[in-house]
C-alpha positions in Angstrom: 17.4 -15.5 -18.1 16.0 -11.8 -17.7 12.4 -10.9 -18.5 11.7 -7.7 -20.1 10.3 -5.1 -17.7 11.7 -6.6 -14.7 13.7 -3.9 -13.6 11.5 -1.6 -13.9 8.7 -3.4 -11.8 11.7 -4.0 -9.4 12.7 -0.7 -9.1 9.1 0.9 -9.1 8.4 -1.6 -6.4 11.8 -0.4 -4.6 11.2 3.3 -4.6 7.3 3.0 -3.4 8.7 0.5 -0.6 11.2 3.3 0.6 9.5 6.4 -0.3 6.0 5.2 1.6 3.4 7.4 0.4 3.5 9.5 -2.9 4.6 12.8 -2.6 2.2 15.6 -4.9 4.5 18.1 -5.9 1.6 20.2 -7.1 -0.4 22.3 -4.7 -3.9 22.5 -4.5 -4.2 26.1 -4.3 -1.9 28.3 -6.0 -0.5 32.3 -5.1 -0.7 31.3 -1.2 -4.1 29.8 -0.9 -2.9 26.6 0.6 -0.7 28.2 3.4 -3.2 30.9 4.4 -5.9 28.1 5.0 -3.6 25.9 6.7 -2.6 28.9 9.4 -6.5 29.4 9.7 -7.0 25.8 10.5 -4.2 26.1 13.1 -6.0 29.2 14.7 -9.3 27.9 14.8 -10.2 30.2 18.0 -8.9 33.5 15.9 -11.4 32.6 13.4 -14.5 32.4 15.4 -13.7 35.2 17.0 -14.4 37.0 13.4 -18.4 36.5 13.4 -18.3 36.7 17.8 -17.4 40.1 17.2 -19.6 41.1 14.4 -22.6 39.5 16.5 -21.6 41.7 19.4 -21.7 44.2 17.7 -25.6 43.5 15.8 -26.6 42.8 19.3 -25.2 46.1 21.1 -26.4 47.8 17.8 -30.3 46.1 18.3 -30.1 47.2 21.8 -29.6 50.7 22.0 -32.2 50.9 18.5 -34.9 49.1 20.7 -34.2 51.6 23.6 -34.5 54.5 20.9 -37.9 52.9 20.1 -38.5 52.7 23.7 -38.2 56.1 25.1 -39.2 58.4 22.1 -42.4 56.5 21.2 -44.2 59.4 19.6 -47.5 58.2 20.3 -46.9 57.3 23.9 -49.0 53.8 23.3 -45.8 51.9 25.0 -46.2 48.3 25.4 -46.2 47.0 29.5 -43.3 45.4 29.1 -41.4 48.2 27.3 -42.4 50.5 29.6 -40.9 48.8 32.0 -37.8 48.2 30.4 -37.6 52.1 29.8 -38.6 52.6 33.6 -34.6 51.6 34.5 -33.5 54.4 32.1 -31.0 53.6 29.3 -27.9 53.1 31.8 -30.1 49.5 33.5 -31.2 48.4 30.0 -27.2 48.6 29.2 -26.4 46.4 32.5 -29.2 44.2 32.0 -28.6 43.5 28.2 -25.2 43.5 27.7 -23.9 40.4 30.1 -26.7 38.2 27.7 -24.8 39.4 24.8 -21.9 38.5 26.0 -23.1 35.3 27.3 -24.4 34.1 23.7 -21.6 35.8 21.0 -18.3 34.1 24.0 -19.1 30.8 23.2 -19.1 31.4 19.5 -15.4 31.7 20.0 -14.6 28.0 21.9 -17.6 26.4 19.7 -15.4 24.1 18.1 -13.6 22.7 20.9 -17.0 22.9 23.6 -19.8 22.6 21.3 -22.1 21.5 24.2 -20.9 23.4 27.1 -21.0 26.2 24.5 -24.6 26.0 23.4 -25.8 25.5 27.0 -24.8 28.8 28.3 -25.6 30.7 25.4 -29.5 28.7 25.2 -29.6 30.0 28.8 -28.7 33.6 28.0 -31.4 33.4 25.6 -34.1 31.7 27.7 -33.2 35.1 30.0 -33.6 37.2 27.6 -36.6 35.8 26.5 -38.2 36.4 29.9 -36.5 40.0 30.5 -36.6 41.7 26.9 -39.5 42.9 25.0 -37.6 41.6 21.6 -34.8 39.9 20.1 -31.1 40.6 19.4 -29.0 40.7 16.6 -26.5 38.5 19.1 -29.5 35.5 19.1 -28.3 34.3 15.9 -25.3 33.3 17.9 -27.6 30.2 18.9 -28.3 29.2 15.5 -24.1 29.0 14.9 -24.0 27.1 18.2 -26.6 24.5 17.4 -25.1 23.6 13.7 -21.6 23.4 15.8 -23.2 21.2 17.9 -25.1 18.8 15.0 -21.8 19.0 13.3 -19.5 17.9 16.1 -21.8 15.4 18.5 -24.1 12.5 17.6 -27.4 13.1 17.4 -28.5 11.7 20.7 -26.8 15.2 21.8 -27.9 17.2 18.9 -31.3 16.5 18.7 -32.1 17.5 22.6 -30.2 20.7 21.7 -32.8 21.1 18.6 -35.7 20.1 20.7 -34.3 23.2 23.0 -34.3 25.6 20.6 -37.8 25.0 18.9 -39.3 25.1 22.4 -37.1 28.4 22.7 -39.3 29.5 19.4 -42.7 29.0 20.5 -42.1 31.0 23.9 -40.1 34.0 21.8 -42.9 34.4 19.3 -45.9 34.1 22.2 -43.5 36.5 24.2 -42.3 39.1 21.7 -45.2 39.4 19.0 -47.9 41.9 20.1 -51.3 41.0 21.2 -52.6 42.3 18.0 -51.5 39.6 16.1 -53.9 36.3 15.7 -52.9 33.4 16.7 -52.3 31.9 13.6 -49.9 34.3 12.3 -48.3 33.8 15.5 -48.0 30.0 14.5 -46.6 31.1 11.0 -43.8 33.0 12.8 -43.1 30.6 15.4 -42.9 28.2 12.2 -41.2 30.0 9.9 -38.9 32.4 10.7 -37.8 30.9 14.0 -38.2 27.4 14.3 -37.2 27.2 10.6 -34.0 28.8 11.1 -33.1 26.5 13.6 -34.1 23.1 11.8 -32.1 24.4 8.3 -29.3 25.1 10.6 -29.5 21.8 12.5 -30.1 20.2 9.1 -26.8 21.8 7.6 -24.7 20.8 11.0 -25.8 17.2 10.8 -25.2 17.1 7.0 -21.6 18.3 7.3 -20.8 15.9 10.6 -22.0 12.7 8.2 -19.8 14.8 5.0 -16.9 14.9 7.6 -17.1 11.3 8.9 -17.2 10.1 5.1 -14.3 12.2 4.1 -12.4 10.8 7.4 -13.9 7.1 6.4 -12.1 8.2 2.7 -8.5 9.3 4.1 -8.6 6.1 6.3 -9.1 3.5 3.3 -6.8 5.8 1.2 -4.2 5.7 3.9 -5.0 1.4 4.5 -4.8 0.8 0.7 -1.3 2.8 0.4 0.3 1.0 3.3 -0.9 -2.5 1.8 0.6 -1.0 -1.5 4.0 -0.4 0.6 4.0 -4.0 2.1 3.0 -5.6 -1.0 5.8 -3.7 -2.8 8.1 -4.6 0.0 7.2 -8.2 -0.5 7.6 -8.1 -4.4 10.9 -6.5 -4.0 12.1 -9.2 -1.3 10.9 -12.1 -3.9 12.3 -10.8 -7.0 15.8 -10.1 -4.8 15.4 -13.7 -3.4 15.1 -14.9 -7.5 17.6 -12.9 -8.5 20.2 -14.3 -5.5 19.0 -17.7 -6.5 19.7 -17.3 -10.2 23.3 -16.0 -9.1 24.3 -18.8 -6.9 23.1 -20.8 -10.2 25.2 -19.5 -12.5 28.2 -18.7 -10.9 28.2 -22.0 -8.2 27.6 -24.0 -11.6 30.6 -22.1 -13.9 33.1 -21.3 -10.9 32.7 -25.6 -10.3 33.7 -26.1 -13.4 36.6 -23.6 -13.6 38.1 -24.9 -10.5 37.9 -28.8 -11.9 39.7 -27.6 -15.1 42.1 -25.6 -13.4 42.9 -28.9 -11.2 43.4 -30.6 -14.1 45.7 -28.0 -15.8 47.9 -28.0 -12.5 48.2 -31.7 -12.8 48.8 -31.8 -16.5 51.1 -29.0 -16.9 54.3 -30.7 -17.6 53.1 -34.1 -18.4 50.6 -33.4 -20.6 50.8 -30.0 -22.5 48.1 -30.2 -24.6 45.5 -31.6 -22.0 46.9 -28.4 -19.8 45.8 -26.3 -23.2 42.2 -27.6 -23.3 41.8 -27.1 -19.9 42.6 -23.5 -19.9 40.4 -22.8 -23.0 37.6 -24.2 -21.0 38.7 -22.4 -18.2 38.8 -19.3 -20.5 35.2 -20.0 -22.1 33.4 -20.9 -19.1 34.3 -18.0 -17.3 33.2 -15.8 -20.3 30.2 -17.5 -20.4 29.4 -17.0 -17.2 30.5 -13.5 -16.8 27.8 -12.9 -19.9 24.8 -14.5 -18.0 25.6 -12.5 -15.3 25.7 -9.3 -17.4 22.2 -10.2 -18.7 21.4 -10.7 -15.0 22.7 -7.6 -13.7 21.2 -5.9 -16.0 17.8 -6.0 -15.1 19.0 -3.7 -12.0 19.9 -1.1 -13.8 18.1 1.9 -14.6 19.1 2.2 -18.2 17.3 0.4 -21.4 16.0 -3.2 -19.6 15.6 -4.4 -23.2 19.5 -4.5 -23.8 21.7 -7.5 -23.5 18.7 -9.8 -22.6 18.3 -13.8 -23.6 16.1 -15.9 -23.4 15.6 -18.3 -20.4 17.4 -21.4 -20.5 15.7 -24.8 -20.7 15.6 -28.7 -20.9 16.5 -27.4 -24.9 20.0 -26.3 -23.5 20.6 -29.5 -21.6 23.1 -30.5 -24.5 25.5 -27.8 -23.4 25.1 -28.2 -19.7 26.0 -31.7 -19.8 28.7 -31.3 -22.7 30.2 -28.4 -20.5 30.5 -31.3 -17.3 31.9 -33.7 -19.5 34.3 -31.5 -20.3 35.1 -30.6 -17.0 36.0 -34.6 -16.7 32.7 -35.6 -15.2 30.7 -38.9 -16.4 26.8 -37.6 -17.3 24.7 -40.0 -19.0 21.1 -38.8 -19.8 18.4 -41.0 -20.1 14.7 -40.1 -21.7 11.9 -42.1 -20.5 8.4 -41.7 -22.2 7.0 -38.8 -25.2 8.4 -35.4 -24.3 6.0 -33.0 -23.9 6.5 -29.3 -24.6 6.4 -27.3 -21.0 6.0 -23.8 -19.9 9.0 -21.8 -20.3 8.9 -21.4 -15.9 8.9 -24.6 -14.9 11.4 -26.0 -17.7 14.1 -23.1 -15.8 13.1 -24.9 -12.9 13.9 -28.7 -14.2 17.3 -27.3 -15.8 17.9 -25.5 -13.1 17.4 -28.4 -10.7 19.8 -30.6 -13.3 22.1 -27.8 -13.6 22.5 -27.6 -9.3 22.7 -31.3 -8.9 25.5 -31.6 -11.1 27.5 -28.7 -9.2 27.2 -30.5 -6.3 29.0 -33.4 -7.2 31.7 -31.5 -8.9 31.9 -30.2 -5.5 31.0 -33.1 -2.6 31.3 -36.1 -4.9 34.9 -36.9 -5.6 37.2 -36.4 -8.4 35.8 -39.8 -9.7 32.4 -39.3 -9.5 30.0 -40.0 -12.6 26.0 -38.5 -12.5 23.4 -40.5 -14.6 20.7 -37.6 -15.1 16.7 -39.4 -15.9 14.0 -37.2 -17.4 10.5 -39.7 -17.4 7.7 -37.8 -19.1 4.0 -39.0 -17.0 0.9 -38.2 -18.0 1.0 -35.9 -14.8 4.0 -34.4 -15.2 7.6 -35.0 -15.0 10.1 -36.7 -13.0 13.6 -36.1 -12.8 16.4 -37.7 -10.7 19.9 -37.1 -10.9 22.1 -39.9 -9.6 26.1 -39.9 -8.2 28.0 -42.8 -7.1 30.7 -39.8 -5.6 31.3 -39.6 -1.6 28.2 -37.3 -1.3 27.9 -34.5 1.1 28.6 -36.7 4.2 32.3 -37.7 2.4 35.1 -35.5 3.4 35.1 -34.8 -0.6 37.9 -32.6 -2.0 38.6 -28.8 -1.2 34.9 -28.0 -2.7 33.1 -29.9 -0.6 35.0 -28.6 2.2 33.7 -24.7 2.1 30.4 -25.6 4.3 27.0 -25.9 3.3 25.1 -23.9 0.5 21.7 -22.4 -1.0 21.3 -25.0 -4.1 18.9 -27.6 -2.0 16.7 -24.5 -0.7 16.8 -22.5 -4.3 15.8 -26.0 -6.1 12.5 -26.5 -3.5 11.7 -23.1 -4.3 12.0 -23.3 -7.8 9.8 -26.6 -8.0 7.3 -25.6 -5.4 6.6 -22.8 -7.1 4.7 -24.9 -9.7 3.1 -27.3 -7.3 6.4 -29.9 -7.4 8.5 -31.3 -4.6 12.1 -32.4 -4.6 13.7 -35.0 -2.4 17.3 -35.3 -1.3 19.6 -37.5 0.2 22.6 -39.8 -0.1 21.4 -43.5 -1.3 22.2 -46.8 1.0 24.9 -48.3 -1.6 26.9 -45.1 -1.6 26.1 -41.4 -3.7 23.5 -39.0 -3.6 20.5 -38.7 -5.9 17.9 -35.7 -6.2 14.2 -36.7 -7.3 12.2 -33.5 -8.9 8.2 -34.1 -9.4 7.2 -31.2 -11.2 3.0 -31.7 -12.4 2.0 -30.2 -15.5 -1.0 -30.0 -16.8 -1.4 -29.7 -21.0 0.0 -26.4 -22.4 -2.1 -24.0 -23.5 -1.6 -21.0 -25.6 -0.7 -18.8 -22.9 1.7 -20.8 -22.0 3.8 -21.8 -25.1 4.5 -19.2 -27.9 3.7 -20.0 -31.5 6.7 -19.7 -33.0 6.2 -21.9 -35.6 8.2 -24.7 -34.6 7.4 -28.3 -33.5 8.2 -27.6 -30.0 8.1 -31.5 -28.9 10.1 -32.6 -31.7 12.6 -29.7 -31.5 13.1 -30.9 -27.8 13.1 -34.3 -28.3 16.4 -34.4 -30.6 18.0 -31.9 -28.3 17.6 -34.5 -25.5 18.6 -37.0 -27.8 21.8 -35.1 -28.4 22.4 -34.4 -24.9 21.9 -37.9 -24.2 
């Protein structure tokens, strides 16, 4: 009845269901790593305020060592512009500098959050400097930081205007700020170079690391999608395999508790009159309930989280249908089984399904069909497949029946659709015109392959064939 590895596919299944996600125990960084960059990521401001203050202070340090070079010129040469510059004294080239500094190396700190608002004020501090200052600033690589924030957190319909801005930006530093005695085309090589190719590698390495990001995020996403459809799905095994389970149960114990309660009818009846009659009755009493406490041990089993491979049998099937009907006959019950066509060997699923189907019907008259009632049980081998119908001539479930029939409607018609649909059958119910019920089972099967049917060595067809013949 159990299948090896059940349990543990059941209870896998359970804890992934109700645990959600994995949990990695392991960290990915060890000695503090992990919570040190996750307080940094928290603080993002804090951290960019690291290379704003650094900046500020290349670009206070670049000022005061251009307004050195400024007012001690040894030679006296002093460009126009310089001169002008040195004209305010140091204390103007202090109030005139140090606002642009500060207007580039702020917005280093809220980069992340403003990337755009960001780079605009500090490309317009630099545009003023640019037109006010004789040369650059250690604080001007604060632009090159802005512009990969803002390739690496906008789209490049934003970032590409910003890159357009700053190789414009380039040309007018280098035709601004290199001296007159430098050609023209060294002027192109600098403007080139050391400017404009600063600010394309760092536009380059924003835009990489925006597309790196977004394909990491795309990652988590799926990762995240595939583990919740792993949930459901494990959700939805665990709710079949319960569903199987429950229907296996109500087969065994609606089947063995039927036939206990007809015996111990008959025992109460028989008592005094009939002493020995009362004495079989309570040995079957005695062995059915043993029998059925053992399939529900091998059941049961599978739930439990020792050794799965313990205590397990294997499935029963038309083989077994000698006992069944032997077990109602000795419950008092009329069975007659009839064979109809070459048997032909069937997977080990869908003969559970036909016994089970034979094995349900006959509970139910035990239960709704009268003390009286007799069952005539057909198996008809087709080329297609097989049809079985189990026939009563008891009061059916319409009757008023005996105390059995009495306790209200149950789960045997729903498991037994289940069990044949599974396999592509159907199953039709009802009570017939002339009085009784019958239950028609059309289960297809197609030839048995290897897969299907272990070699054991046996003649499979012949090996069922006398068993039905016994039963019969």
């Amino acid at each position: 009845m159990a299948r090896p590895g059940l349990g543990l596919r059941l209870r896998e299944d359970r804890r992934s269901a109700s645990g959600g996600t994995t949990c990695r125990c392991r960290r990915a960084y060890p000695w503090g790593v992990s919570a040190v960059y996750a307080w940094l990521s928290r603080h993002p401001r804090l951290v960019d305020a690291v290379p704003a203050f650094w900046l500020a202070v290349l670009g206070v340090a670049t000022i005061r060592g251009g307004r050195s070079a400024t007012t001690y010129q040894p030679s006296g040469a002093v460009p126009a512009a310089a001169a002008g510059a040195a004209s305010f004294g140091a204390r103007h080239v202090l109030v005139l500098l140090l606002p642009l500094v500060a207007a580039m190396v702020i917005p280093v700190v809220f980069r992340r959050k403003y990337p755009v608002q960001a780079f605009t004020v500090a490309a317009v501090a630099g545009a003023i400097q640019v037109l006010t200052y004789s040369r650059p600033l250690g604080s001007d690589l604060a632009i090159l930081i802005l512009l990969y924030t803002l390739a690496g957190y906008r789209p490049r319909r934003v970032s590409v205007p910003g890159l357009g801005v700053c190789l414009a930006g380039s040309v007018a530093a280098v035709a601004v700020w290199a001296p007159s005695s430098v050609s023209a085309l060294n002027r192109a090589l600098m403007a080139v170079v050391i400017f404009s190719g600063t600010a394309l590698v760092a536009w380059v390495l924003g835009d990489s690391m925006r597309h790196r990001r977004s394909y990491l995020t795309s990652l988590e996403d799926r990762a995240a999608r595939l583990e919740r459809e792993r949930d459901a799905q494990a959700q939805i095994a665990a709710a079949a395999e319960r569903a199987r389970i429950a229907r296996e149960l109500h087969d065994v114990i609606a089947h063995n508790v039927s036939v206990m309660v007809v015996q111990a009818d008959g025992a109460s009846y028989a008592l005094r009159s009939e002493p020995e009659r009362t004495a079989q009755a309570l040995n079957a009493i005695s062995h059915t309930g043993r029998q059925a406490l053992a399939e529900m041990r091998r059941l049961l089993g599978i739930l439990r989280s020792g050794d799965e491979q313990a205590g397990l049998a294997p499935v029963p099937g038309l083989d077994q249908l000698r006992e069944l009907l032997g077990q109602a006959r000795e419950a008092g019950m009329s069975v007659s089984l009839t064979l109809e066509g070459p048997v032909r060997p069937l997977p080990g699923g869908a003969e559970l399904a036909a016994y089970r189907v034979v094995q349900e019907s006959l509970t139910n008259t035990r239960k709704h069909g009268g003390l009286a009632a007799a069952a005539a049980v057909t198996l008809r081998y087709e080329p297609g497949g097989l049809l079985l119908q189990v026939t009563d001539d008891g009061l059916g479930t319409s009757g008023p029946g005996t105390g059995a029939a009495a306790e209200g409607p149950g789960h045997g018609l729903t498991g037994m659709r289940e069990r044949i649909e599974m396999y592509g059958g159907t199953v039709q119910a009802g009570p017939l015109p002339g009085g009784g019920y019958e239950v028609t089972a059309w289960l297809p099967v197609t030839a048995a392959g290897p897969d299907q049917l272990p070699d054991d060595g046996l003649d499979r067809p012949g090996r069922s064939r006398r068993a039905l013949d016994g039963a019969a």
